[in-house]
C-alpha positions in Angstrom: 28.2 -59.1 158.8 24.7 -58.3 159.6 23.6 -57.2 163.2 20.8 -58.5 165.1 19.1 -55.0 165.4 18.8 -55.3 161.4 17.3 -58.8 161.1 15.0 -57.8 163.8 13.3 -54.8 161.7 13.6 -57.0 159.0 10.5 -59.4 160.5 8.8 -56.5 162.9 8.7 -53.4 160.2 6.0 -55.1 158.0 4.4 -56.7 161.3 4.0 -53.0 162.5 2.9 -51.6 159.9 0.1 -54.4 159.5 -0.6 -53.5 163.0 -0.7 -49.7 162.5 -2.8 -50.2 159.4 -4.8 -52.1 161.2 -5.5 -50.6 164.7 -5.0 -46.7 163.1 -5.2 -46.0 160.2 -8.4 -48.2 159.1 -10.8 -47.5 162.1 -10.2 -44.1 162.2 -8.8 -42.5 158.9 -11.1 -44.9 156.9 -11.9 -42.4 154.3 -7.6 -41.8 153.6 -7.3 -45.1 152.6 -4.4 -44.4 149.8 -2.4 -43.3 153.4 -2.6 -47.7 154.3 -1.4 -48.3 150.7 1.4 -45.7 150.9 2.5 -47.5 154.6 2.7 -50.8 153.2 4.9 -50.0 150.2 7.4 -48.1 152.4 7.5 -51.0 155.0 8.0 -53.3 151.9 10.4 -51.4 150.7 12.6 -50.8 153.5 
């Protein structure tokens, strides 16, 4: 059986990330934009 902790990182990892991307890693770190690529795959992934 599944627990609810797991469903819930399930539907908020990508979310985050998006959010991190976002908020972070894009204003600020602009020019290491391979790092947002790299984020998103491991959020994916997971």
């Amino acid at each position: 059986m599944v627990s609810e902790a797991f469903i819930w990182a399930i539907l908020l990892l990508p979310l985050g990330t998006f959010a991190v991307i976002g908020m972070v890693i894009r204003p600020f770190f602009n020019r290491f934009a391979g790092i947002s690529g790299i984020l998103l795959i491991g959020a994916m992934a997971a």
